[in-house]
C-alpha positions in Angstrom: 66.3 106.9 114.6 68.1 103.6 114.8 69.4 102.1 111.1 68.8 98.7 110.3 71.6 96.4 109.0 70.7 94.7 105.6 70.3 91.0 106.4 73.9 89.0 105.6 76.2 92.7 106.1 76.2 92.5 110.1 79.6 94.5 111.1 80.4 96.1 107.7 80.2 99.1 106.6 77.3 100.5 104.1 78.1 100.3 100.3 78.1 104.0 100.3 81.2 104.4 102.5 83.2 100.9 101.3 82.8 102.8 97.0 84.2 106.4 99.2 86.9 104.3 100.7 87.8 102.4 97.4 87.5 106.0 95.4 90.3 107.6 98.0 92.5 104.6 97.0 95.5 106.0 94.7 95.6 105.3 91.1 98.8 103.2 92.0 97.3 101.2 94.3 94.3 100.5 91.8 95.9 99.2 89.4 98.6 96.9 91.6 95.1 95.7 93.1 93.8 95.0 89.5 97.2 93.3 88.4 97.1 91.4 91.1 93.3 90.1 90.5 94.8 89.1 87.4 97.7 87.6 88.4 95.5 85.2 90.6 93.4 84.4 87.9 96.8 83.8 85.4 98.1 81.7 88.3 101.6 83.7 88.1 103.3 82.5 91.0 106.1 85.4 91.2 104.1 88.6 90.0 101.1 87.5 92.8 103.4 87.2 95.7 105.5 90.2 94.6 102.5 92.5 94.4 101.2 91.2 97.5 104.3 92.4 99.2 104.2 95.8 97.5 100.7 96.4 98.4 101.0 94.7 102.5 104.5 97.4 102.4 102.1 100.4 101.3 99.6 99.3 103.6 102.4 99.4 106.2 103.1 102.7 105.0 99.3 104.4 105.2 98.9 103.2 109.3 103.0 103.8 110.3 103.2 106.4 113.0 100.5 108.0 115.0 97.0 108.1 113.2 96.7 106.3 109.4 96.3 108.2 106.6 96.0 108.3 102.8 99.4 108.1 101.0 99.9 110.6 98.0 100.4 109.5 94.7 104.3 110.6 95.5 104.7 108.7 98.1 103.5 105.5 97.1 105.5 106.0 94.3 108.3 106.1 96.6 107.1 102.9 98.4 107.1 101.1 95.3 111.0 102.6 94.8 111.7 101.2 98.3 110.4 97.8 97.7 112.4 98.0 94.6 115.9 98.7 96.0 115.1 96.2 98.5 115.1 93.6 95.8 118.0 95.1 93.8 120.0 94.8 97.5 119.0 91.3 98.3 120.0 89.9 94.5 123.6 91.5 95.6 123.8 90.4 98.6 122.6 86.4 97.4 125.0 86.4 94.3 127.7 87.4 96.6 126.6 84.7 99.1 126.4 82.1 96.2 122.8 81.6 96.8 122.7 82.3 92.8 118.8 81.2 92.7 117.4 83.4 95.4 119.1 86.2 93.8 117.7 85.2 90.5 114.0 85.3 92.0 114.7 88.8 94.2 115.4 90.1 90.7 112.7 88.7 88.9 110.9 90.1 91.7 112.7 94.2 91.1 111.6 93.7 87.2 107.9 92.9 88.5 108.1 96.2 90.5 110.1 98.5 88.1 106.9 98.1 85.5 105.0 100.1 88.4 107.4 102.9 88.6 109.0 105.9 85.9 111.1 105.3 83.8 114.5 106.4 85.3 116.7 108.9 84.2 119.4 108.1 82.1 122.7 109.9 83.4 122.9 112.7 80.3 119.6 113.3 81.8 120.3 113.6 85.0 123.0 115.3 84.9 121.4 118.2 82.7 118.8 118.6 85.2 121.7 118.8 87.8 123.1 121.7 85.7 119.8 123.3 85.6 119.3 122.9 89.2 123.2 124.6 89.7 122.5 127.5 87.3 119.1 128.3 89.2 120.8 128.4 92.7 123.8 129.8 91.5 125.6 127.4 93.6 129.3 126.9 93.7 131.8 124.7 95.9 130.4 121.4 97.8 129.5 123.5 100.8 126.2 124.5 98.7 125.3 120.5 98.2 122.1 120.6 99.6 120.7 123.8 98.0 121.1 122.3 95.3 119.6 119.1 95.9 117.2 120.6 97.6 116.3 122.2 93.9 116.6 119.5 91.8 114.8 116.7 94.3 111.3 117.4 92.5 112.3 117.3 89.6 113.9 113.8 89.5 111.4 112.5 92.1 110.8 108.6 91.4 113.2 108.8 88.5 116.6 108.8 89.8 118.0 107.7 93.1 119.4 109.5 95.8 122.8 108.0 95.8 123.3 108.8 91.8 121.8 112.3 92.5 124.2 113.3 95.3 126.9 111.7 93.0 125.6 114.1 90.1 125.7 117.0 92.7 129.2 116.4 93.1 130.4 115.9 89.8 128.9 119.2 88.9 129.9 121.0 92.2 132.8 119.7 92.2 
């Protein structure tokens, strides 16, 4: 039994599977694609190009390495930390270079993003769960560093970075 095309939808896919597709999307990604629509409609220069460049870096994301896949909420969470960084790295690097309104606009770009991510942990914060994480492992000395990041990655996940993790590691292992 051969299926017709409805006239005008040559080469697409049925309805049925684009509304599948679109309902495997994450939550994230929804709403960047809605901010985005609306961003468009606003005419907001800066958030529109800096959500397209979040959402073309998760698309990266889904099809890098052998077959494409579906990112979890986690790690598009972690995309969206990436893509932060990234912006946070390049204002440096411009205000050292004197380049004073690129930097400006790479961290106009960051704020854009950090609405899109958890609210970070402050250090008291961190360093509690850090304490947490030591007691649990009963870890002691810097040789038992990574057991106990290992323990207290989930729990920061998205809301602290690695760097001031480790650094929080140490302090309390040290």
């Amino acid at each position: 039994m051969v299926r017709s095309q409805p006239s005008g939808r040559r080469g697409r896919p049925p309805y049925t599977e684009m509304r599948t597709s679109l309902a495997a999307m994450g939550q994230l990604k929804d709403r960047l694609h809605a901010d985005l629509t609306a961003a468009m409609k606003a005419r907001d220069e800066l958030t529109r190009a800096t959500l397209r460049m979040v959402l073309t870096a998760l698309g990266n994301e889904e099809v890098a390495g052998a077959t494409a896949r579906q990112l979890s909420d986690d790690e598009e969470l972690k995309v969206v930390a990436r893509e932060a960084k990234k912006r946070r790295e390049a204002a440096e690097a411009f205000a050292t270079g004197g380049a004073t309104a690129r930097a400006e606009r790479e961290l106009a770009e960051e704020h854009v993003i950090l609405a899109y991510l958890p609210a970070q942990l402050s250090d008291e914060e961190l360093f509690l769960l850090v304490e947490q994480a030591v007691a649990e492992t009963g870890a002691s000395g810097p040789q038992a560093m990574g057991q106990v990041m290992k323990a207290v990655g989930p729990k920061v996940a998205g809301r602290a970075e690695g760097g001031r993790v480790a650094a929080a590691v140490r302090a309390a292992l040290g």
